[in-house]
Each structure stands twice: as C-alpha cells, then as structure tokens.
C-alpha positions in Angstrom: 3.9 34.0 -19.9 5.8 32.4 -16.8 3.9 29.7 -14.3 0.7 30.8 -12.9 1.0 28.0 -9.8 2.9 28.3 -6.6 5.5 25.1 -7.3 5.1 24.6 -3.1 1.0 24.9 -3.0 1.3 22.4 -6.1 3.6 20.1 -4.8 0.9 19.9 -1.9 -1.6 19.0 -3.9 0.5 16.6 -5.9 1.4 14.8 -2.5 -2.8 14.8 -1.3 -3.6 13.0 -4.9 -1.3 10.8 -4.3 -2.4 9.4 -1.1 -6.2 9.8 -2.1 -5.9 6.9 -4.7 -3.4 4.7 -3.0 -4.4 1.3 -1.8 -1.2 -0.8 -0.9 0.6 2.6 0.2 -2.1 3.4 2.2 -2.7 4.2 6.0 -5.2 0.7 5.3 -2.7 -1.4 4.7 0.8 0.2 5.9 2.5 2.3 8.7 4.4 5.2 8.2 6.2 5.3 11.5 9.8 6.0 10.0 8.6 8.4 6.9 10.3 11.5 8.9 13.4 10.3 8.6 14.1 10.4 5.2 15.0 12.8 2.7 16.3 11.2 -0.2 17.3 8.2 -2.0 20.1 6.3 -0.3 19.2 7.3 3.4 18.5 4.4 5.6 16.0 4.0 8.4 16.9 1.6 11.7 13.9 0.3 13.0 14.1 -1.2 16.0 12.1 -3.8 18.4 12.6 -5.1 22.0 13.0 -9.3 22.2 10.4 -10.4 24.5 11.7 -11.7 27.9 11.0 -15.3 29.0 8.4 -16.5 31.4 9.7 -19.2 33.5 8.9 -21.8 36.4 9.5 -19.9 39.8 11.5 -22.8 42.4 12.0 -21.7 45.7 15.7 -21.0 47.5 16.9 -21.0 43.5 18.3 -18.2 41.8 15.9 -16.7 39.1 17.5 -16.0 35.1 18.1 -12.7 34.5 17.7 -12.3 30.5 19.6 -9.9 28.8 17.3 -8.2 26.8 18.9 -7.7 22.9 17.8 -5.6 20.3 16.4 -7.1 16.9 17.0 -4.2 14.0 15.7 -3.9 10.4 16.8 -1.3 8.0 14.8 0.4 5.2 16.7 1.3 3.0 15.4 3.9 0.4 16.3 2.6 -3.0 13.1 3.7 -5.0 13.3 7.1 -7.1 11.0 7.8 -9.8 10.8 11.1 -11.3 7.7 13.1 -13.8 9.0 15.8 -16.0 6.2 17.8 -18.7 6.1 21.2 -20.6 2.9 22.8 -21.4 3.4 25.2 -24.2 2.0 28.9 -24.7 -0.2 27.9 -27.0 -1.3 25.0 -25.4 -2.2 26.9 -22.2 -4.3 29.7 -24.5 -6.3 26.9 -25.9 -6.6 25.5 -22.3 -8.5 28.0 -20.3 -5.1 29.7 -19.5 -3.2 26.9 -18.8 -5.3 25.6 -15.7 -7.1 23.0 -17.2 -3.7 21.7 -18.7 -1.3 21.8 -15.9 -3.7 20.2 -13.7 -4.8 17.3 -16.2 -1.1 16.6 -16.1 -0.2 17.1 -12.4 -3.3 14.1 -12.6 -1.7 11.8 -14.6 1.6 12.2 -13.2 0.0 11.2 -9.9 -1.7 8.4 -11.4 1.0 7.1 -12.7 3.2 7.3 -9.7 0.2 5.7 -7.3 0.5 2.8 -10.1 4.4 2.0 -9.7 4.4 2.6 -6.0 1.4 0.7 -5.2 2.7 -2.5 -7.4 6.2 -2.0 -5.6 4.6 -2.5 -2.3 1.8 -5.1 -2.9 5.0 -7.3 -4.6 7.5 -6.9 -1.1 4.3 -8.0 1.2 3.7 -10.8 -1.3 7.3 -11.9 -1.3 8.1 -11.6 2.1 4.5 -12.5 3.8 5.6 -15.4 6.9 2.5 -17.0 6.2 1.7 -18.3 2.6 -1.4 -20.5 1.8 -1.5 -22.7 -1.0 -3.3 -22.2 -4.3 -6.9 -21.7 -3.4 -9.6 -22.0 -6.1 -12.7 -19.4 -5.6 -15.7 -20.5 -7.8 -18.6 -18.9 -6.2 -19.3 -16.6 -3.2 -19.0 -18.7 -0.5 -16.1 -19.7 -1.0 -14.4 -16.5 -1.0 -15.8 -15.2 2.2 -14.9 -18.7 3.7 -11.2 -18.0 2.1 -11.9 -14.5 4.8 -11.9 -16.2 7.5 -9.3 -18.8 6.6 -7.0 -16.2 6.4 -8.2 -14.8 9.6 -7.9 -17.9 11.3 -4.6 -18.3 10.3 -3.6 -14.6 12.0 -5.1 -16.0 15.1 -2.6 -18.7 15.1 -0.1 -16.1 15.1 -1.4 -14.2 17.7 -1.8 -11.0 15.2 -3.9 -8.7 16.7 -6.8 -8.2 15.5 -6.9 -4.6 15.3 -6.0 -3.3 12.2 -6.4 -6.3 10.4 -7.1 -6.0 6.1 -7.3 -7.9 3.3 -6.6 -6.6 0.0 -8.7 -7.9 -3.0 -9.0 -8.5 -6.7 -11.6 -7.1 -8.5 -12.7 -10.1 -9.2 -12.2 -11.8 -5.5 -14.7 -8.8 -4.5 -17.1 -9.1 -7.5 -17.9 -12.8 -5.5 -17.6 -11.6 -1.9 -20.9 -9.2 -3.2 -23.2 -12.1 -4.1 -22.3 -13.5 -0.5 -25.0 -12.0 1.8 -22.4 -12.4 4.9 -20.6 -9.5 3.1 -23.7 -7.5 2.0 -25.0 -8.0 4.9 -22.0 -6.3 7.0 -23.2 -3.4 5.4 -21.1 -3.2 2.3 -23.2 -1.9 -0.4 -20.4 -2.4 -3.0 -18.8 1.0 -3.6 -15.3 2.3 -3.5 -15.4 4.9 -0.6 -11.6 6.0 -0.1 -8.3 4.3 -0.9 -10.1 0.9 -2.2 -12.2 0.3 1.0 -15.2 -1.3 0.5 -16.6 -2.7 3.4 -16.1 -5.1 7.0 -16.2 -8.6 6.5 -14.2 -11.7 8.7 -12.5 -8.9 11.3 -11.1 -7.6 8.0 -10.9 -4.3 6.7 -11.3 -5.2 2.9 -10.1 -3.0 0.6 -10.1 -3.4 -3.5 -7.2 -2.6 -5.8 -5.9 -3.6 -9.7 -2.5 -3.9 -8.5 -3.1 -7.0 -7.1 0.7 -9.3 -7.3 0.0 -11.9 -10.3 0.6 -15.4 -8.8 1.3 -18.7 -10.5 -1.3 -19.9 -13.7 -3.1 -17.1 -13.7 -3.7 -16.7 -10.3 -3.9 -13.5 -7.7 -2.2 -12.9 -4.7 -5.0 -11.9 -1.9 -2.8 -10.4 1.1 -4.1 -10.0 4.4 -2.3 -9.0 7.4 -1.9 -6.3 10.1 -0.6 -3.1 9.5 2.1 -3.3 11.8 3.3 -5.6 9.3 5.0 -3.1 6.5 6.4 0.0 7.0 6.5 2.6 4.1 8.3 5.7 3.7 7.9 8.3 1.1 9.1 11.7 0.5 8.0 13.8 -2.9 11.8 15.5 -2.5 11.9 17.6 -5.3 9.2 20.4 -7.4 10.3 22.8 -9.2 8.4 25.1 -12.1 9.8 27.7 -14.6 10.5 28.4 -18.0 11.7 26.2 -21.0 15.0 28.0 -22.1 14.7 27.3 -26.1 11.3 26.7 -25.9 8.3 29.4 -25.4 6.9 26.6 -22.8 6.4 26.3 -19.1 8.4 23.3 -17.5 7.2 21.0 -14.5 9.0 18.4 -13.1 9.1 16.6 -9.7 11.2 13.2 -7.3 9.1 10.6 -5.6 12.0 8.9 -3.5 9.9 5.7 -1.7 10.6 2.2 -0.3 9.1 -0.1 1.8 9.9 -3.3 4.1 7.8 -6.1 5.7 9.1 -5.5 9.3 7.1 -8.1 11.0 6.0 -11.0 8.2 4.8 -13.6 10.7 1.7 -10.7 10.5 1.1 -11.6 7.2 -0.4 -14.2 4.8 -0.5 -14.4 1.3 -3.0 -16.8 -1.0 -2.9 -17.4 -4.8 -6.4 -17.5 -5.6 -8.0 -18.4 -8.9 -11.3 -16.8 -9.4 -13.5 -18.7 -11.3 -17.7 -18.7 -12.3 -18.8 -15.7 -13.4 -15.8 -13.2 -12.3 -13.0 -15.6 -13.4 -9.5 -13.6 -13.4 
C-alpha cells in the first residue's frame, strides 16, 4: 500500500505547524522581509539600509554640505539545514486507523522538534548580538519583574526604538511572577497561552512566553526585548518528498528545513540575565 497523503498538501501543513508553535521565529518577535529570496542552504540575502543625512546650522551667503548618502549592507547568509526522515510500516499503518493516525503523529513531532532547534537558534543570535545588554538582574517577587518591564522599556526609549512593535520574551518562570503583579493582570492578561507564546500587554510590551529561553551566567535567563525590526529570519521547508521503502514493505517520509537569522539592527535590542527567585526560582 503506497502513501495515502499528497507530499505537497502535507508539506503545507508541515509548514502551518510549524509556525503555529513558534515563539522566537515568530511574526512577534521577527521580520521576514528577505524569506523570498532564498531557496536553499548557501544562498545569501543583501539587506540594505539608507545612512541618515545630517541636520546642520543654516549661515547665510555660505555654501550648504551636500552629504553623500552611502549604503550600510548586511548579509544573511543561510547556513542552517536540518532535515527529518521516518518510515511507517504496513503493519504499523493497519494497526493505526490506516496509517492516518501514524503519519500525522509523526509529521507532529517532526515539527516539534524542528520549532525546538530553530527557536533556540534564534533566541541565542538576539542574545549574542543584542546592542543593549543589562546587567544581572535578580527577580524575587512580582514587582520586581514588571518593574524589570519597564526598565527595559526605558532603555528602548533611550534608543529611540519605536515603540511599535515592541516585545519581550519570557521565562516561564519570569511570567509565573509577572501574574501575581496586578499591573499585569490588570492589563487584561488572564494568564493563558493564546498563539505563539503570547500572553498578554504589559510596559508597551507585547510579552510572549517560551522554554527556549538563552541560559545566562549561574543559572540565570536571558529575557530579550526589542523591536521587531531588530532580526530578520528566513526560512524555506525546501524539500518533501513521500514513497515507498525499496527493501522494506514501509512508506518513507522525509523533508529540509534550510533557516538562518541575523540581528540587522541591535541597537533595537536588549538583553538581561535574570535570576528568578521566591516561589518560581529558575
């Protein structure tokens, strides 16, 4: 018994559960301006951005400066490939309800498992390359991790980050405090996970919750904030293809996940090792 799937319709879905349970990959958190443009590992992505002109005195009967405006580039450079590969036998797939129940249980994990390694990629390159990092924070209780909110915040504004768009991406833990704060509660978070870790409004953040969370020094957590200008993510799931096992009396699955991601503008965005303590200590 050959595949019962379209490999196309299920590389669709594949490519929907991934982007249903990513937090650092997500629309949240990142911009996928460039994603287009690649198609496979190796191809690189120029990104480019206008310097800003000067402002100067104006003097009378003097000539003005004419700038020459220059170009500032970045490239992304897709490096990541990661790859699943799984059989489901003919037996298996009798015992399964005809195979649904175990093709999609593995298409599941597959995607779980590729949201895990992409996610942790990207939370580690904002981490690393984050123009503003705050020193080791300790967060006992609740207020002082919605008063860590708008520390962060407040060092955006002195980078003239806009504020639209703004996040802040969470621990467990962090979160488990920000809940016995009323200034979060009282925003109108009621404490669950809607979409893609978001869990509520609090400081002029977005704040969204993940596991995947950078580990910091002793222990700690790296809480990243930021504007979503700030990284740029690219991902294309390149390759699906289905058939049979050719010694085996087995269907064969296997798919490419080619992904990368730079920090194009890092003076929007801070990083803070945190170390939760009380009650939710990390």
């Amino acid at each position: 018994m050959a595949l019962a799937f379209n490999p196309e319709i299920w590389a669709a879905e594949l490519k929907v559960a991934l982007e249903q349970v990513q937090v650092f990959a997500s629309p949240l958190v990142v911009n996928r301006n460039y994603e287009g443009e690649i198609s496979g590992p190796g191809d690189t992505v120029h990104i480019t951005s206008i310097v800003d002109p000067e402002v100067r005195d104006y003097v009378k009967h003097t000539d003005i400066t004419i700038d020459d405006i220059d170009d500032d580039e970045d490239t992304l450079t897709v490096e990541q490939a990661k790859y699943f590969a799984f059989e489901v036998d003919d037996l298996e797939k009798r015992f399964a309800l005809a195979g649904g129940i175990a093709i999609s249980e593995s298409a599941r994990r597959a995607a779980y498992k590729l949201r895990k390694l992409v996610d942790t990629y990207v939370a580690g390159k904002a981490a690393a390359d984050a123009g503003i990092q705050l020193e080791n924070t300790d967060v006992s209780d609740p207020s002082d991790a919605y008063e860590l909110l708008v520390q962060l915040g407040v060092a955006l504004d002195d980078n003239d980050v806009p504020e639209g768009g703004r996040f802040v991406v969470v621990s467990p833990a962090f979160h488990g405090q920000l809940l016995l704060d009323n200034r979060f509660v009282g925003a109108g978070t009621n404490g669950s996970v809607l979409t893609n870790g978001f869990v509520g409004q609090a400081a002029g953040f977005t704040v969204v919750k993940s596991t995947n969370t950078p580990n910091g020094s002793d222990g700690s957590k790296i809480i990243i904030a930021g504007n979503n200008n700030a990284v740029t993510y690219a991902e294309a799931l390149t390759e699906i293809e289905a058939g049979r096992m050719e010694k085996r009396f087995a269907d064969l699955a296997k798919g490419l996940l080619v992904f990368d991601a730079a920090v194009i503008r890092p003076e929007q965005l801070v990083a803070a090792n945190v170390n939760v303590g009380g009650t939710f200590s990390s």
